[in-house]
C-alpha positions as YAML, in Angstrom:
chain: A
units: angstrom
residues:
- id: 1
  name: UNK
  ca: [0.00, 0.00, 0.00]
- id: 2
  name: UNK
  ca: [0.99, 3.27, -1.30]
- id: 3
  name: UNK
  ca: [-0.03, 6.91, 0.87]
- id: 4
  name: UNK
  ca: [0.40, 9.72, -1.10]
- id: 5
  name: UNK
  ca: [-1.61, 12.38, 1.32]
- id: 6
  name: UNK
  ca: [-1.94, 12.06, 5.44]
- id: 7
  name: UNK
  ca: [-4.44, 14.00, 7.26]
- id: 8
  name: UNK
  ca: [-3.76, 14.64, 11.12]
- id: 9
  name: UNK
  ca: [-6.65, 16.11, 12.95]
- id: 10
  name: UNK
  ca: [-5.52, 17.58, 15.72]
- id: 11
  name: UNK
  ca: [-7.63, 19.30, 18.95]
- id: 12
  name: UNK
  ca: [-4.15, 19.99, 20.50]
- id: 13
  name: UNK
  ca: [-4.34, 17.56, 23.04]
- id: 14
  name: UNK
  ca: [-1.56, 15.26, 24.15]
- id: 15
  name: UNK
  ca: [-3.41, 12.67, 22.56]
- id: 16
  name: UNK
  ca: [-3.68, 14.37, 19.03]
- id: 17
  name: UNK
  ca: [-0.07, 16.00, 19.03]
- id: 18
  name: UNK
  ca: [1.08, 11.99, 19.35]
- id: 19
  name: UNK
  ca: [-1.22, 10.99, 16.50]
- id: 20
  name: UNK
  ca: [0.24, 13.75, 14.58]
- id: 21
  name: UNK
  ca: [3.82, 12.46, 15.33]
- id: 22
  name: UNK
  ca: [2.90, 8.73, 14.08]
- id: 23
  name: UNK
  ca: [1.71, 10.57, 11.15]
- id: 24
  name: UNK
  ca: [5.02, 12.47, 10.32]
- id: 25
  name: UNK
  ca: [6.54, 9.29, 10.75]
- id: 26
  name: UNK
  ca: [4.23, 7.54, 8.26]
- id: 27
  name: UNK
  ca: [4.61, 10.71, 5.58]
- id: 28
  name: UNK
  ca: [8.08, 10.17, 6.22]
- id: 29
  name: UNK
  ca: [8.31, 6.81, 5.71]
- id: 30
  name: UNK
  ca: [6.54, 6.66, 2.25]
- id: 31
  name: UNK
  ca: [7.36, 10.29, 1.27]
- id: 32
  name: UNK
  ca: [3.92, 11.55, 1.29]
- id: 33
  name: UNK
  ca: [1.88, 15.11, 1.93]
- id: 34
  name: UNK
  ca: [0.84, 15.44, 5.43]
- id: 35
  name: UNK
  ca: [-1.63, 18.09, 6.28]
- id: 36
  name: UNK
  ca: [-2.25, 19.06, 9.82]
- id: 37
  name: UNK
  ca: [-5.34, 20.16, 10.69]
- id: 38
  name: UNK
  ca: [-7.42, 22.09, 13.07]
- id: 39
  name: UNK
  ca: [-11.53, 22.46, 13.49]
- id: 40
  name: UNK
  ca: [-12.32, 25.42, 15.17]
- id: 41
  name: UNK
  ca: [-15.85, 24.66, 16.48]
- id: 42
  name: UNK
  ca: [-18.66, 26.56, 16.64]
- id: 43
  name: UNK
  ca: [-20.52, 26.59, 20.53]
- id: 44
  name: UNK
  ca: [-23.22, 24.09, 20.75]
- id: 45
  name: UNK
  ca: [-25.33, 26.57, 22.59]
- id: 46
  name: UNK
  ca: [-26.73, 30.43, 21.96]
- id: 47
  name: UNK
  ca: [-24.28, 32.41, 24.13]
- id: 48
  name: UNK
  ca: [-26.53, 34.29, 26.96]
- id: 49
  name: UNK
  ca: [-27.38, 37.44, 25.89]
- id: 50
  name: UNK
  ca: [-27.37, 39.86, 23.17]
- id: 51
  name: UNK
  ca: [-23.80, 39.72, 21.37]
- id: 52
  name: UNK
  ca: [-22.82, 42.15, 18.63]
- id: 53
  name: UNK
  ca: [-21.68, 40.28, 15.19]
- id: 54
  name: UNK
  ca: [-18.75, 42.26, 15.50]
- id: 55
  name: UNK
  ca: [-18.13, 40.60, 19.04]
- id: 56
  name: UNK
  ca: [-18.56, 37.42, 17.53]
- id: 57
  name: UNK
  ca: [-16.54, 37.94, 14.60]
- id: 58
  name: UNK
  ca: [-13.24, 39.09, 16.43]
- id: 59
  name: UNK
  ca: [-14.16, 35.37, 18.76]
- id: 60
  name: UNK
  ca: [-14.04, 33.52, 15.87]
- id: 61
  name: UNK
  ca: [-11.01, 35.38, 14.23]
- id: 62
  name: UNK
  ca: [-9.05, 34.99, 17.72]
- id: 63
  name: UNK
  ca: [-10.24, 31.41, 17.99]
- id: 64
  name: UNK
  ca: [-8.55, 30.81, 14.50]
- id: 65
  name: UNK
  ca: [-5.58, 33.01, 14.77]
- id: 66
  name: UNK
  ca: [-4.23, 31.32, 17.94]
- id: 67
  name: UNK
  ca: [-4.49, 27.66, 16.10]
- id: 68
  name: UNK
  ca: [-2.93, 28.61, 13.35]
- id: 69
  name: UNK
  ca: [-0.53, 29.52, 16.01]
- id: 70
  name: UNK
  ca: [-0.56, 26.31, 17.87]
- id: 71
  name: UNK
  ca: [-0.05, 24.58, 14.46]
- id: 72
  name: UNK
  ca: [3.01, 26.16, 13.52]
- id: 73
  name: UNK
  ca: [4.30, 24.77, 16.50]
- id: 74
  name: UNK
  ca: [3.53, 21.40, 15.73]
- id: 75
  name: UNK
  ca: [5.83, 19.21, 13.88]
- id: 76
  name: UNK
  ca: [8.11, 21.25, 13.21]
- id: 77
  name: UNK
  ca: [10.87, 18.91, 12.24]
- id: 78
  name: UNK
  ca: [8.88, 18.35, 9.67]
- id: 79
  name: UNK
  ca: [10.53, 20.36, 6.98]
- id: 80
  name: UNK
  ca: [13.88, 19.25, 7.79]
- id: 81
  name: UNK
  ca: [12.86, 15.48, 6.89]
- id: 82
  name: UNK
  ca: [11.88, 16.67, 3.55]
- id: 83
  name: UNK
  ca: [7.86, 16.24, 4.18]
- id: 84
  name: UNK
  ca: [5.99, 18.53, 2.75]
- id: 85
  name: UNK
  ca: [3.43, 19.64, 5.26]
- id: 86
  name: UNK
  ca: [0.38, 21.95, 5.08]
- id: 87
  name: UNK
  ca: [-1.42, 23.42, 8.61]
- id: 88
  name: UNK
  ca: [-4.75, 24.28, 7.90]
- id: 89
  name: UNK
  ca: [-7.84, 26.24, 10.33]
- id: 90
  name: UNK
  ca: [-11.24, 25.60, 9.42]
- id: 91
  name: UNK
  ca: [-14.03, 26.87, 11.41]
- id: 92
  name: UNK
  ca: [-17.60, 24.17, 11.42]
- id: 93
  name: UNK
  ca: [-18.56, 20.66, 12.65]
- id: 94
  name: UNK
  ca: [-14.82, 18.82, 13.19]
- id: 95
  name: UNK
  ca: [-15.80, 15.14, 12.14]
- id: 96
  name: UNK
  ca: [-18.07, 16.58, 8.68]
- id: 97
  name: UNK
  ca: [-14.92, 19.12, 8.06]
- id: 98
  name: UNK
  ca: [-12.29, 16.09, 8.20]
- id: 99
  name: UNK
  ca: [-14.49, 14.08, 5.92]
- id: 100
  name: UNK
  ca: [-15.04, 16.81, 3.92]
- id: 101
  name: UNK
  ca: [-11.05, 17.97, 3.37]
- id: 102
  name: UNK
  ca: [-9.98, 13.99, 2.76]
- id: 103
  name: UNK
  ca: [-12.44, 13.91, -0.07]
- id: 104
  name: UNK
  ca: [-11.45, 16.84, -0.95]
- id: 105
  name: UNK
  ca: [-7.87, 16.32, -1.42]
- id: 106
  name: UNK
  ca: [-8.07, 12.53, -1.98]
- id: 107
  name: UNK
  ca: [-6.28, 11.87, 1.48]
- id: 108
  name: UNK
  ca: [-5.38, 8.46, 1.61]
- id: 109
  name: UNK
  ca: [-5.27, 8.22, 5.57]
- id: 110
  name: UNK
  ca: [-6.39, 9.75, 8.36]
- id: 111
  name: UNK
  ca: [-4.18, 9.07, 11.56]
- id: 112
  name: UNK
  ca: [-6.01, 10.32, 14.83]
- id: 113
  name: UNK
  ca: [-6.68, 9.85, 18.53]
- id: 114
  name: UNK
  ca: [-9.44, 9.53, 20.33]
- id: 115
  name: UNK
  ca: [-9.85, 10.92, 23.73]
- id: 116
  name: UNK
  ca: [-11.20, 7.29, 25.21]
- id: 117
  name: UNK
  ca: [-14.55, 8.81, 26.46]
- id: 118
  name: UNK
  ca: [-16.84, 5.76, 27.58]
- id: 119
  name: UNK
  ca: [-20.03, 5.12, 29.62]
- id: 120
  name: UNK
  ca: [-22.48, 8.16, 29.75]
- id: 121
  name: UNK
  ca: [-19.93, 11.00, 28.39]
- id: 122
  name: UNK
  ca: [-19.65, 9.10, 25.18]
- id: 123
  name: UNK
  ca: [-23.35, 8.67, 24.83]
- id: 124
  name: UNK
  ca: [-23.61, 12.19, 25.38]
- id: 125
  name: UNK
  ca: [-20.69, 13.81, 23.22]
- id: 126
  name: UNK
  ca: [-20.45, 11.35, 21.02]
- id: 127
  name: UNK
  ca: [-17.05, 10.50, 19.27]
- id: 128
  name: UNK
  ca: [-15.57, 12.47, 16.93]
- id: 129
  name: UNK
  ca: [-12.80, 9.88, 15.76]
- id: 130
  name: UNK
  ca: [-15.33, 7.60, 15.79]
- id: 131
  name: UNK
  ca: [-17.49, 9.43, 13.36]
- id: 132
  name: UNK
  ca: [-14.87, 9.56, 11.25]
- id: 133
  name: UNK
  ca: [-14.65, 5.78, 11.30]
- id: 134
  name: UNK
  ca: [-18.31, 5.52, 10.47]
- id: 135
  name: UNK
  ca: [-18.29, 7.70, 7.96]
- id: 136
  name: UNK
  ca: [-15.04, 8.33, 6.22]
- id: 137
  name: UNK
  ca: [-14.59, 6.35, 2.88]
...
């Protein structure tokens, strides 16, 4: 098997910033694109409150500018080793925007954690990775 393209979703957890490791390693190993990617996502809930769109614009622009910061610090030996990487901020619904961006650009794996929720959590918030899973072709 041949990867051309790695995807790395990451949330910036420990977790996630040791998925995206085993996925330099892979795009090293077969001398593929890995892109490194971030979902900003949106609240689940009306904040309480009137709140100007201006307000909630500059939230969302922060939000974005400090992953983009967070991603440059990720991987950065990455270069070095002669992958070519791409770090990438999209703002939406992380599991739709992951299977969205492999389709895409025809990502041929998607290395991720999984932050091990079980019991009632997990029946409440679900599974991202595990969406993914489901979903993902």
């Amino acid at each position: 098997m041949q990867f051309r393209h790695i995807l790395a979703p990451t949330d910036f957890s420990e977790y996630s910033k040791q998925a995206v490791g085993a996925a330099l390693e892979l795009a090293k190993k077969f001398g593929a694109k890995l892109s490194i990617l971030h979902v900003v996502e949106l609240p689940p809930y009306p904040v309480e409150g009137y709140v100007p769109p201006s307000l909630t614009t500059t939230f969302m622009e922060d939000l974005e500018r400090e992953a983009s910061q967070e991603l440059a610090q990720l991987a950065p030996e990455a270069e070095s080793a002669g992958v070519e990487v791409a770090r990438l901020v999209t703002v939406g619904s992380p599991y739709r925007k992951i299977i969205d961006l492999a389709e895409a650009e025809q990502v041929d794996l998607i290395v991720m954690a999984t932050a091990g929720r079980t019991g009632f959590s997990h029946l409440i918030m679900g599974s991202i990775a595990e969406r993914v899973v489901r979903t993902a072709s």
